[in-house]
N, C-alpha and C positions, 0 to 999 in steps of 0.2 A: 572342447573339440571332440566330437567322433575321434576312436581309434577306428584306423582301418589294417583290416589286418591281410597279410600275402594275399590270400586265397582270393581276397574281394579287390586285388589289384584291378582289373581288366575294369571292375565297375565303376573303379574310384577313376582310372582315366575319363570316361566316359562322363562320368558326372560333372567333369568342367570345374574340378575343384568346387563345387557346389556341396561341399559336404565338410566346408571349412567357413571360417568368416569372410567375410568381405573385405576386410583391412588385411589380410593374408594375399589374399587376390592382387590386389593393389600393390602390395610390396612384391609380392614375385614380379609381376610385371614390370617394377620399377628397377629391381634390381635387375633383372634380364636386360630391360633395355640400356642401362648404365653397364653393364660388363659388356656389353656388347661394343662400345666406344669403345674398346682397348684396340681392337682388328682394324678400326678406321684410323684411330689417327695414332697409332703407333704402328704403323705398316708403310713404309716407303710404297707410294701408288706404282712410282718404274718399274720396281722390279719384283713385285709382293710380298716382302721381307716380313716378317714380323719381329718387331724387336722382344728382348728374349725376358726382358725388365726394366721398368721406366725412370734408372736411374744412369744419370747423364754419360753420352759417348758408348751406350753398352749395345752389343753383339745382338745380330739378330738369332734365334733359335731354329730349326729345321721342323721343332715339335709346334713351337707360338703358331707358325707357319701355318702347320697341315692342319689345326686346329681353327687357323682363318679360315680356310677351305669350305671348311664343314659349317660353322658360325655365319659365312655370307648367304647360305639359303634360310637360314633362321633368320638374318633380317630382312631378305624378302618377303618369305612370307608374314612377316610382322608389321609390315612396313617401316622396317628400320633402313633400308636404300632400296633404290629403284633395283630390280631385273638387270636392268642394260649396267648401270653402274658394278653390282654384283660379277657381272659376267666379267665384265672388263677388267676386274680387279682380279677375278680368278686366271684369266687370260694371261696376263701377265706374267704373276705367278708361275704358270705349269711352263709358259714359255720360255722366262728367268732360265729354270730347271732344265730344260730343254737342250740353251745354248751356253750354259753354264760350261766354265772348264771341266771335263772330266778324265780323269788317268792318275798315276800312281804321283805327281809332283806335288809339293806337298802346299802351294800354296791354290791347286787347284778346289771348286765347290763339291766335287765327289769323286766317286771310283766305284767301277764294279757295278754300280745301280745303287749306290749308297751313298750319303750323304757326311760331310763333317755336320759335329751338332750345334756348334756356335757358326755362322759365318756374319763379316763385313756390311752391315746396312747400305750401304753405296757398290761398293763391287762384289759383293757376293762371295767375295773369295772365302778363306780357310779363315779362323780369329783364332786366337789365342794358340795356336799350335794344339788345336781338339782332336780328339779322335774322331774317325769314320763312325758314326755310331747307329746301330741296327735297330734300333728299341726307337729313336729318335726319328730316323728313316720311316721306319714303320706308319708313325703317327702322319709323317707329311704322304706317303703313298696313301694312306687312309683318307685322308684329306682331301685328294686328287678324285680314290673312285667314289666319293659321296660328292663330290660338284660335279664329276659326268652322268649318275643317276639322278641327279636335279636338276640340269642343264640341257634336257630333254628335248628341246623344241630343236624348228628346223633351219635359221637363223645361223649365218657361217661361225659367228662366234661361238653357238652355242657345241655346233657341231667339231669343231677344232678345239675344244673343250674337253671332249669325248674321245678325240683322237689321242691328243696330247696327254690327257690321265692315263690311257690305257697303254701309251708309249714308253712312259716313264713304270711303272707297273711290273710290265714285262721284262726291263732294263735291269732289275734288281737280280743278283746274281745270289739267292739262297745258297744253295750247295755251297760256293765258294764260302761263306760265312759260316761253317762247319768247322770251315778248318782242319779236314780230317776227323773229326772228336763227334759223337751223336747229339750232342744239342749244340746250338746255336750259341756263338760268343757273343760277348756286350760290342765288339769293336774292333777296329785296326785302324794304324799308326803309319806312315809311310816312314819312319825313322824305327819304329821297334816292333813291326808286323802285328800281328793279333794280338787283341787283350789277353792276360790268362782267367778273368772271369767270362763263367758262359750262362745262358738264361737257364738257373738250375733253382729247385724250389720256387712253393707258387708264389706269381707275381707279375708287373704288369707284361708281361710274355704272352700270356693268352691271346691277343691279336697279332701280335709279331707272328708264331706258331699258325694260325689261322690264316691270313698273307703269304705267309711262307708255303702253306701247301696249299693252297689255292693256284699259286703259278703256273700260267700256261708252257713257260720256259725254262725255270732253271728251278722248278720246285723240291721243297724238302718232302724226303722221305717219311714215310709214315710214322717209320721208328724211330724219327727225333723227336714226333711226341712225346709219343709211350714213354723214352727215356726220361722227356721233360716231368710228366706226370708220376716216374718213378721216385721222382725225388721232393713227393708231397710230403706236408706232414700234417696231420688232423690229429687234432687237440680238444681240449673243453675246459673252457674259463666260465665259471658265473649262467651255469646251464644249461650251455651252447656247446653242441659240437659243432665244430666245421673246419675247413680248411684254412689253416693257418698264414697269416700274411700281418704283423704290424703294423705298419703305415696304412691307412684310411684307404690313402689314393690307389691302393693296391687292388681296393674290391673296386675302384670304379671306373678306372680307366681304359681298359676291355668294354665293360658293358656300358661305359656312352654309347661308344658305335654299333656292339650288338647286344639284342635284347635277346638273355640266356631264360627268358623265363620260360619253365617246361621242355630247354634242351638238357639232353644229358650224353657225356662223354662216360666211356668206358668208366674211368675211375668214380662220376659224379652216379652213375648208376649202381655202383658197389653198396654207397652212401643212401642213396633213397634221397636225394637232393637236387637240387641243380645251382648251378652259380650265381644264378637271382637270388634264390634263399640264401645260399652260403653269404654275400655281401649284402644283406640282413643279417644275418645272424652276428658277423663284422661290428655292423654300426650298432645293433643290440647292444654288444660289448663293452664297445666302444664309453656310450653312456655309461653302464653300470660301474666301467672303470671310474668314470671323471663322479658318479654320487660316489663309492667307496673311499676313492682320492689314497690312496695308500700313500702316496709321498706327500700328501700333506700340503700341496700349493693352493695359493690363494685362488676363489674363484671358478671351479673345478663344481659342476653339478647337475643337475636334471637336467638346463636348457643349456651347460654351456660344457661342451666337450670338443672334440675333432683334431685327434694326434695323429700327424702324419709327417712325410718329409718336407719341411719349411725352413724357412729361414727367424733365428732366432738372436735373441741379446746379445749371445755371446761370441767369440769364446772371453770366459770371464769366471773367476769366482771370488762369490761373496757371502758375506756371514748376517744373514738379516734371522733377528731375533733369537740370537746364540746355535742358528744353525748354519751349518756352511752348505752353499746352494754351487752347484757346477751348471754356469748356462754353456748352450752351446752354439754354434753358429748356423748355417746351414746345414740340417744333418736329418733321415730318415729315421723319424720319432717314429715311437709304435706302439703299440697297448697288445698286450698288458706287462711285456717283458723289458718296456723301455726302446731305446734309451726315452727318457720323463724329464724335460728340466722345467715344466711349468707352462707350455710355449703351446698355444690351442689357434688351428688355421679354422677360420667363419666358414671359407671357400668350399675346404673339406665337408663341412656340415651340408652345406646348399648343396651337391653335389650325390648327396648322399640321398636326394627326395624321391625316389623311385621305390628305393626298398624300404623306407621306413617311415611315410610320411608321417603317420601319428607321433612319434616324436622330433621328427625334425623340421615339419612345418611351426610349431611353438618356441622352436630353438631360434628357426629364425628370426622369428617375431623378437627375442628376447636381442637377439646380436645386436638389429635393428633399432629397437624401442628404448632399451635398457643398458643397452652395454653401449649404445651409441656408435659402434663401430663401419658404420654404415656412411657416416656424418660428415660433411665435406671433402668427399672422396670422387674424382674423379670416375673411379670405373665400377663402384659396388663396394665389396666388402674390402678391406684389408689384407693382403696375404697370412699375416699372422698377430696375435699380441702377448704376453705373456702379465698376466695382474701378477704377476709374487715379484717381479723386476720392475724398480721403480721408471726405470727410464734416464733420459734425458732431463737437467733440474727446469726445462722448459717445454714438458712434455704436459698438455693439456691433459690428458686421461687421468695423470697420475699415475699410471703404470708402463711400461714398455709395449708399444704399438710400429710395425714395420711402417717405415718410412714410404715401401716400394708397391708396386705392381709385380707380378707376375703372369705369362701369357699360359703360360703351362696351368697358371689356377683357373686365371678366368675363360679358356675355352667350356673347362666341364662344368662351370654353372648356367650359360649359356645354354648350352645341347643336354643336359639333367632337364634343366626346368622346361624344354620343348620336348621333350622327350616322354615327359609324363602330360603335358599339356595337347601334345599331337602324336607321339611317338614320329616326328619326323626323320631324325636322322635313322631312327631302327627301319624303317621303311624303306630311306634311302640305299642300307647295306641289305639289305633283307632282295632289293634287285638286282643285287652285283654277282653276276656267278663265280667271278672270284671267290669272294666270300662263301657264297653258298659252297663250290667245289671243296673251298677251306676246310669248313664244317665236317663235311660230309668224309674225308680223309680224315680228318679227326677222331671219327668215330662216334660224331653228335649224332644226335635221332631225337623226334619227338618234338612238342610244344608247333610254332607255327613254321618249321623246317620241312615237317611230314605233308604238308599241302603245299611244297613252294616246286618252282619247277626241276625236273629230273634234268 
């Protein structure tokens, strides 16, 4: 395979993947339109719910959600459902949102312009006693204004579309999610007020932050960036500097929806970088970590890497081959610091085709071809597996493979692999002046910002 390297990104869009094999071709698009079944029939059509994981009686998510949003113009323009069907799915949806309970009781769908992050697939209400969650919020308002910048046309549906994302949008009360304090907290509780963590060090905040001051009403102030960006930390593993973040999903879950390549904020300008390269330079890592393999797990190599936060074995420990291994359960894995217990998401790798396709189009190939993990799977890949964990003593693989889906994995291979194939959703944020305003109070400049409108 051609490597293609950052600089000749713009050409490698443009070439139509033509500058890989044909059985690559085929598989992205197989696998695209297989994740893309998660948003159709794991979404209550009443009320556009998305459930949050395909395993029996569970909650829908607020993120699976806003991440439908965005995935039902991918499969119009795919022809994965009709226009009309799309819209009316999204309709729903924003209108759900709309007439949902909202105020401080606790078994109400939000407050403030905020969302709990698990709710009820039938009534929408509060599950599990979750918190109010901003980061979670974020992804479903992002969801909203990428179906009203696609949902363009003149059609009442489409236009009540447009009204109702921009409604719910404005409803989000930033400032108050301060708390007092210069950045933004992860949440609040109607039983224990605010969380006491706030989005501090880098991580997926970058849109949250962006939304946040975009606001035509209740927007955050400049300097809960700045503070947020005060509390970077830039590192160098394996010959890479960049901004530091563990988990995988951390470099990609911002730039689904915006394409940072040739922006730069204050800080990324100090650097001679921008975010695009920095989550390159991430999955670079990423790999070298899994050839070096410093802990030694099984399995771990050129094609087959991708640590991030998933769900894993454990909690468990065991002694395989006179060493004793700690699995863990659901936890924000990360390279190169840990936490490591053997446990690699496919999702994370697909996800990741934007900034480094020269090795992560072969990675896929290998998940798919070799690692079989692809292989009577309802929606694509697997959310996680782990070769050094044997498994279940009726586990086909021979080694521990997740049971589950998750909506949170398969929205970003979805919009990754349209994203380098059309850049649709970057287009679709690329007209939101939200966004843009976002940017622009940021202190972005540069790349396709500098032509967009004032």
């Amino acid at each position: 395979m051609k490597p293609v390297k950052s600089g000749s990104f713009r050409k490698y869009i443009q070439s139509g993947f033509q500058v890989c094999p044909p059985v690559i071709n085929d598989d992205l698009a197989t696998l695209q339109r297989e994740t893309f079944d998660y948003f159709v029939r794991e979404a209550n059509p009443a009320n556009g719910l998305v459930r949050d994981k395909t395993e029996e009686n569970w909650p829908a998510s607020i993120a699976a959600t806003g991440l439908g949003l965005a995935c039902y113009p991918v499969g119009v323009k795919n022809g994965y459902m009709s226009r009309s069907a799309a819209a009316e799915r999204t309709l729903a949806t924003l209108r759900f949102f709309r007439d949902s309970p909202h105020g401080p009781e606790p078994d109400a769908t939000g407050h403030r312009g905020f969302y709990y992050h698990f709710l009820d697939m039938q009534t929408g209400r509060r599950a599990w006693g979750c918190e109010l969650s901003t980061i979670d919020s974020t992804l479903l308002l992002a969801g909203a204004l990428a179906a009203a910048a696609f949902f363009n046309e003149d059609p009442s549906t489409e236009a009540e579309i447009r009204t109702l994302a921009v409604e719910l949008y404005r409803r989000a009360d930033w400032l108050w999610s301060l708390n007092g304090g210069e950045t933004v907290t992860h949440g609040w509780t109607p039983e224990g007020g605010f969380l006491k963590h706030r989005w501090e060090g880098y991580d997926e905040a970058l849109l949250l932050y962006v939304l946040g001051l975009g606001s035509p009403t209740h927007a955050l102030p400049r300097s809960s960036y700045e503070a947020w960006t005060d509390t970077f930390r830039w590192e160098r593993f394996y010959g890479h500097e960049y901004l530091y973040a563990g988990p995988l999903f951390i470099h990609q879950l911002s730039p689904v929806w915006i394409d940072f390549l040739g922006l730069q904020d204050s800080f990324m300008r100090s650097k001679g970088i921008d975010y695009f390269e920095n989550s390159r330079r991430a999955t670079l890592v990423q790999q070298r970590y899994a050839i070096e393999n410093p802990r030694r797990f099984d399995g771990y190599g050129e094609h087959c890497w991708g640590i991030t936060a998933s769900e894993g074995p454990g909690p468990s420990t065991l002694k395989l081959n006179g060493t004793e291994r700690r699995f863990e359960d659901y936890v924000a894995r990360g390279v190169p610091h840990g936490p490591d217990d053997g446990t690699l998401a496919p999702w994370a790798v697909a996800a990741s085709l934007p900034f480094a396709p020269e090795i992560v189009l072969p990675s896929i190939a290998f998940c798919i071809h070799q690692a079989k993990l692809k292989a009577a799977n309802a929606y694509g890949f697997k959310a996680a597996f782990n070769p050094t964990h044997s498994g279940s003593p009726d586990n086909a693989f021979g080694w521990w493979v997740s049971p589950w889906h998750f909506g949170l994995n398969e929205g970003p291979v979805v919009l990754m692999i349209e994203n380098v194939r059309s850049g649709l959703l970057w287009e679709l944020m690329r007209s939101c002046p939200y966004v843009l305003k976002g940017l622009r109070r940021a202190g972005f400049k540069g790349g396709w910002l500098a032509d967009a409108p004032a």
